[in-house]
N, C-alpha and C positions, 0 to 999 in steps of 0.2 A: 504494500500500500504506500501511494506516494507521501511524502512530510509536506505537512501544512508550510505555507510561508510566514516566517514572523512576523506580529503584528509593526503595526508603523506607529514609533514613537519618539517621543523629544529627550534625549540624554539628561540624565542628572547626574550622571557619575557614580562612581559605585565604593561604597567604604563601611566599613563594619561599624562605623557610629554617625548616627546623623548630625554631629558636629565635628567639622574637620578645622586644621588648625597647620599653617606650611610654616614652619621660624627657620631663616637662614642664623649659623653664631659663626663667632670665630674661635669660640672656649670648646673645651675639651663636655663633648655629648651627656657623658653620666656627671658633671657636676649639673650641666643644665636640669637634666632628670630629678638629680636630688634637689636642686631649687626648686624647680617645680614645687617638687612633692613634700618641704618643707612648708611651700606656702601656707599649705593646711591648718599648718600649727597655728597663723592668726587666726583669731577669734573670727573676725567678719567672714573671711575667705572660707572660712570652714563653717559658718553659718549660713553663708548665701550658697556654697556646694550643696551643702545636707536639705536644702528648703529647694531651691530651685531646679538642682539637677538629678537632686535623687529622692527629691517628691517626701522630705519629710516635714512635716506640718504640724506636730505638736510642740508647743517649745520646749517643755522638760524635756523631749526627745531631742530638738535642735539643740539645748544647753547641754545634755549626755552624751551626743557625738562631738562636739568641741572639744569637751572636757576628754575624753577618751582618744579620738582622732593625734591630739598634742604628745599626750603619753606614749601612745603606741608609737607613733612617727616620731619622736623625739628618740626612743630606745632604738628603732630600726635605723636607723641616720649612725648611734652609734654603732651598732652593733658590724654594720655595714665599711667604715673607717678602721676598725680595727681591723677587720676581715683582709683589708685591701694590704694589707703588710703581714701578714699571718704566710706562711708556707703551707703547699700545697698538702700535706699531710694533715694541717687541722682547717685550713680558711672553710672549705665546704660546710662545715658544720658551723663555723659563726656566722657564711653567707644566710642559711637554712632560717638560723633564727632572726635574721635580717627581717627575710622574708616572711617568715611567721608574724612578724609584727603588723608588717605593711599586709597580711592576709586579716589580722583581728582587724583591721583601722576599715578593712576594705566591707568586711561586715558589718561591721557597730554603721556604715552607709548605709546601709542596707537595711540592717535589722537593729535600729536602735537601742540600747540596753543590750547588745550581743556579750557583754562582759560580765552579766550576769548569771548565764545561763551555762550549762555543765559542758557543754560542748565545744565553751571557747578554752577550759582548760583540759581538752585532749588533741593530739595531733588529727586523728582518727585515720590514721597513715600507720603501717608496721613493718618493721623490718627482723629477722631474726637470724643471725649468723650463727656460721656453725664451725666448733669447735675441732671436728672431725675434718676439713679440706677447707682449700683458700677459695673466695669465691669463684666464680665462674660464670662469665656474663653472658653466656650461650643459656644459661638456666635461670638465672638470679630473676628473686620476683619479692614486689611488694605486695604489701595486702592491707587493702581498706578495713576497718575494727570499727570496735565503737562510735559512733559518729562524733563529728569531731570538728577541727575548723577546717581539715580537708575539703568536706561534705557541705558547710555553709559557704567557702569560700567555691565553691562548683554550684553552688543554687546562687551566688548571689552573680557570678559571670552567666550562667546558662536562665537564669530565671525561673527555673523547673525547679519542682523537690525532687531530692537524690534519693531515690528510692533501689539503694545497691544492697545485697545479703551481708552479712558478716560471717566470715570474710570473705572475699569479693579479690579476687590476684592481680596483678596486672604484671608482666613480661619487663623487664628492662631493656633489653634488646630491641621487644616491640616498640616499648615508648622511645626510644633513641631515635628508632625510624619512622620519627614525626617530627624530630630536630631539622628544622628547614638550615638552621646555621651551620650545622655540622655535616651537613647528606656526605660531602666527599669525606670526609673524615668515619662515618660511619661505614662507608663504601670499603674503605682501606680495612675496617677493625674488623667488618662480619663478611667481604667478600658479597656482599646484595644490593641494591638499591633500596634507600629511602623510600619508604610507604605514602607516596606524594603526589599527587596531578597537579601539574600546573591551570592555573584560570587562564582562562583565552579571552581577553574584550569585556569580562565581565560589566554588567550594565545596571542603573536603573532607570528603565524610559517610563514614561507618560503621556497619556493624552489630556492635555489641560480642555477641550469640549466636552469626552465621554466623563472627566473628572477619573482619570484609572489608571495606576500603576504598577510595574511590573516587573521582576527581572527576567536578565539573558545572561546567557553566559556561555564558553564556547571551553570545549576542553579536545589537546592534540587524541586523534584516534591511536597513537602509538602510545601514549603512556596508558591507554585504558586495555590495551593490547597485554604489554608488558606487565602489567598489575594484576590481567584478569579481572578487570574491574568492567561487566560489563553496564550498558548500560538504564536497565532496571534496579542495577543494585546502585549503579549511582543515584538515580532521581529519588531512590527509598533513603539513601542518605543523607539528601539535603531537604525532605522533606517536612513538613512542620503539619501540626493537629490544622493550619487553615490552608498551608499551599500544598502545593505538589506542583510537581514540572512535567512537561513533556517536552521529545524531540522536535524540535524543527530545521526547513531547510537550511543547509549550512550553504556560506559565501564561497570556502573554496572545500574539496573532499579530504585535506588531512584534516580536520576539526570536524566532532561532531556539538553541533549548538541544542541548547536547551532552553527555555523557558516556562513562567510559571503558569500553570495550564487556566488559573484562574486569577484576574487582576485585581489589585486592592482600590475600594473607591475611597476618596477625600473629597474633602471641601475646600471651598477657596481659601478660608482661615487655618486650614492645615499644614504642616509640611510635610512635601513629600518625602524625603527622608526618614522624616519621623512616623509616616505612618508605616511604612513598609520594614522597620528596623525587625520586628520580630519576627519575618521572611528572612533578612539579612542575617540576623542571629542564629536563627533556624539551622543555615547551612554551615555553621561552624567551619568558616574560613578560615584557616592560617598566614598570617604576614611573612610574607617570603624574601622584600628587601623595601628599600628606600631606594630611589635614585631621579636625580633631577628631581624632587618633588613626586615624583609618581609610585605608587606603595603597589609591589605585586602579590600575588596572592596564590595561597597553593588549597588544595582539598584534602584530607589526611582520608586513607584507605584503611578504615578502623575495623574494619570486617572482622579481626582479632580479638577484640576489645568487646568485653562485656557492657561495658558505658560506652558512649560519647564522651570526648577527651576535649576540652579546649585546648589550645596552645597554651594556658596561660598553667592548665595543670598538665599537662604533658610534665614543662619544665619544673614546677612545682616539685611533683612527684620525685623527679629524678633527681633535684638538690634535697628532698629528703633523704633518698637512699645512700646518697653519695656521704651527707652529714653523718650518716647512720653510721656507714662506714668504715670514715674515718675515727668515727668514735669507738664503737664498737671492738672493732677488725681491724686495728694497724698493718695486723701482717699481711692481710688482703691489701693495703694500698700499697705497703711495700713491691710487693709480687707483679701490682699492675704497674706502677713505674718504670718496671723493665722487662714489660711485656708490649706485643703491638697495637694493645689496648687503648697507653697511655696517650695518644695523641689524639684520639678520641673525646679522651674523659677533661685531659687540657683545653681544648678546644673550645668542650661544653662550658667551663666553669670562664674563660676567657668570651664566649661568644655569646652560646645561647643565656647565662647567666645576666646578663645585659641587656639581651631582648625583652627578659622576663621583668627585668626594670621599666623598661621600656610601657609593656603590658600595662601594669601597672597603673602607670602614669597616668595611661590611657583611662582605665577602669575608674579611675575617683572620679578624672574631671569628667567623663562618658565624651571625647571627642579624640579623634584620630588625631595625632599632630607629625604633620612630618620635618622631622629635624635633622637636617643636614649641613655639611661644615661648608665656609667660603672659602676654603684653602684649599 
C-alpha cells in the first residue's frame, strides 16, 4: 500500500522544551552551568522558577522550595569543587553525591516538601559487589530497591509514576550504549555499536487556519537496518497515551519519515511549543551535540530495558554505579585502569558526566539552552 504524503505545515522547530535559550561565552562551559544553577540559591530566582515555570502556587510550598532549592544546590556546588581535584579512584563517588543533591533540588521543583518524605532519604539505586571476582562489565548490573530519589527524580523528568518491581536490573553495558558522548569509546571497550538512531529533520509544523500541530521526523533506513529496529517497534517507542505516529512519504529513499498520525489543536492564546511538549517528551529524545547553535538528536533502542531511560538517568545511573565502585570495590577500579575498559569509563566521567550537568541545567529552568564557546 502506497504512504500517505505528509501533511503541509509551517516549521516551529523542534527541541525537547518549549523554551529555548542560544548564549555565545568566552568562559570555560561548566563554570557557566554552575552559574546558572547557583542562581537558584537567590530567593526571587528560585521563587519566580518554583511559581512560574514549575506551576507551584502555594507559598508555604514556594517558601519550602527556596529554602530547600539553596541547601541542596549550595552542598552540590561543593561537593562538585572538590570532586574536580579528587583522583580518578575516588572523584566518581563525590561526582554521584554532587549529583544526588542537584536530583533532591530537582524534586523538592516538582514535588514541594520532597525532603520530607522517606524516599528522598534513599538512593532507591543498588549496587552489590562481590567478594569472590573483580567486576566484569560484560555482566555488571544495577538494581532499582526501595523507591527512592532515583524513582522521583525519573517521575519528575518523565512526568509519569514509576511504576518498576523491586528489584527491577538494569545492564551496564546496556546503559553505556545510550552514552551519545562516548559511542566511539564504547565501540572500542565492547566491540558493538551504541544503541542509537540518529533524528533526520526532526520537526514541529502547524497549520495556524486548521489551528493543528504536529510532529515529523525522519530516521536513516540503515541505522534501523543495523539495530533491527524495525519500524513498528519504532512508532511503539515514541508513542505516548495521546499520539502515535505513522509512516509517510519520504523526500529521498535512505530515510524513512514519520509523523504523528493525529495532530494537536491550540488556540491562538496558546503556544505551540507548549502544547505539543508532552508528544515531544513522549519520544524521549536524547541530545547528541551542540554545534553552530543547532542541538542534534539521537532515539535510544531501549528494547533491552525494562523502563524507559531518559538521558538524564541513563547517566545518572551509571555515576551511581561507578560511585559505588569506587567505594565499595577498589580493586575492581584498580583492574579497570589497566584494562581496555578504562578509556571508556575516562571518557564517561570526562564527557558524559558534563552533559548530565548540562541536563540538568536544563530541567530546573525547563528550557533548552545552547551554549557554545567564541573561541
Amino acid at each position: 500500500m502506497a504512504l500517505r504524503k505528509p501533511r503541509n505545515g509551517t516549521s516551529a522547530g523542534f527541541h525537547v522544551y518549549p523554551s529555548t535559550n542560544d548564549v555565545t561565552t568566552i568562559a570555560d562551559p561548566e563554570t557557566i552551568l554552575w552559574s546558572s544553577i547557583r542562581h537558584l540559591c537567590s530567593r526571587s530566582v528560585a521563587e519566580q522558577i518554583a511559581a512560574h515555570v514549575h506551576g507551584v502556587r502555594l507559598k508555604g510550598d514556594i517558601d519550602s522550595v527556596r529554602r530547600n532549592l539553596k541547601v541542596y544546590i549550595q552542598q552540590a556546588a561543593e561537593f562538585y569543587e572538590v570532586a574536580k581535584s579528587a583522583k580518578p579512584n575516588t572523584a566518581p563517588l563525590i561526582y554521584y553525591y554532587s549529583y544526588l543533591n542537584l536530583a533532591k533540588a530537582l524534586c523538592e521543583l516538582r514535588s514541594p516538601r520532597f525532603h520530607k518524605r522517606p524516599e528522598c532519604y534513599r538512593h532507591g539505586i543498588g549496587w552489590r559487589p562481590s567478594s569472590d571476582y573483580l567486576v566484569n562489565l560484560e555482566t555488571e548490573k544495577v538494581s532499582l530497591t526501595t523507591r527512592g530519589v532515583w524513582h522521583a527524580l525519573w517521575e519528575s523528568f518523565s512526568h509519569n509514576k514509576c511504576r518498576v518491581a523491586n528489584p527491577t536490573k538494569f545492564s551496564i553495558k546496556h546503559l553505556f550504549s545510550y552514552c551519545v558522548e562516548v559511542g566511539t569509546e564504547f565501540e572500542m571497550a565492547f566491540g558493538t555499536r551504541s544503541r542509537l538512531v540518529s533524528l533526520v529533520d526532526p520537526d514541529i509544523l502547524y497549520d495556524a487556519a486548521a489551528k493543528e500541530a504536529w510532529i515529523r521526523f525522519s530516521v536513516y533506513r540503515s541505522d534501523l537496518q543495523l539495530h533491527r529496529f524495525w519500524a513498528n517497534a519504532l512508532t511503539d517507542a515514541v508513542a505516548t497515551p495521546r499520539s502515535s505516529y505513522v509512516e509517510v512519504r519520504a523526500d529521498v529513499h535512505s530515510v524513512r519519515t514519520f509523523e504523528s498520525k493525529e495532530a494537536v489543536k491550540f488556540s491562538h492564546s496558546e503556544d505551540i511549543p507548549e502544547v505539543i511538549q508532552n508528544d515531544v517528551r513522549g519520544m524521549n529524545v536524547f541530545c547528541a551535540y551542540i554545534e553552530s547553535g543547532d542541538i542534534g538528536y539521537e532515539l535510544p533502542v531501549q528494547t533491552q530495558l525494562p523502563i524507559s531511560m531518559p538521558q538524564m538517568m541513563v547517566i545518572y545511573s551509571i555515576l551511581f554505579w561507578l560511585g559505588s565502585l569506587v567505594r565499595y570495590d577498589p580493586h575492581s577500579v584498580s583492574g579497570l585502569m589497566d584494562s581496555h575498559y578504562w578509556t571508556l569509563l575516562d571518557g564517561f566521567m570526562s564527557q558524559s558526566r558534563l552533559w548530565l550537568l548540562e541536563l540538568f541545567e536544563w530541567a530546573f529552568y525547563q528550557e533548552e539552552t545552547s551554549l557554545r564557546l567564541a573561541r
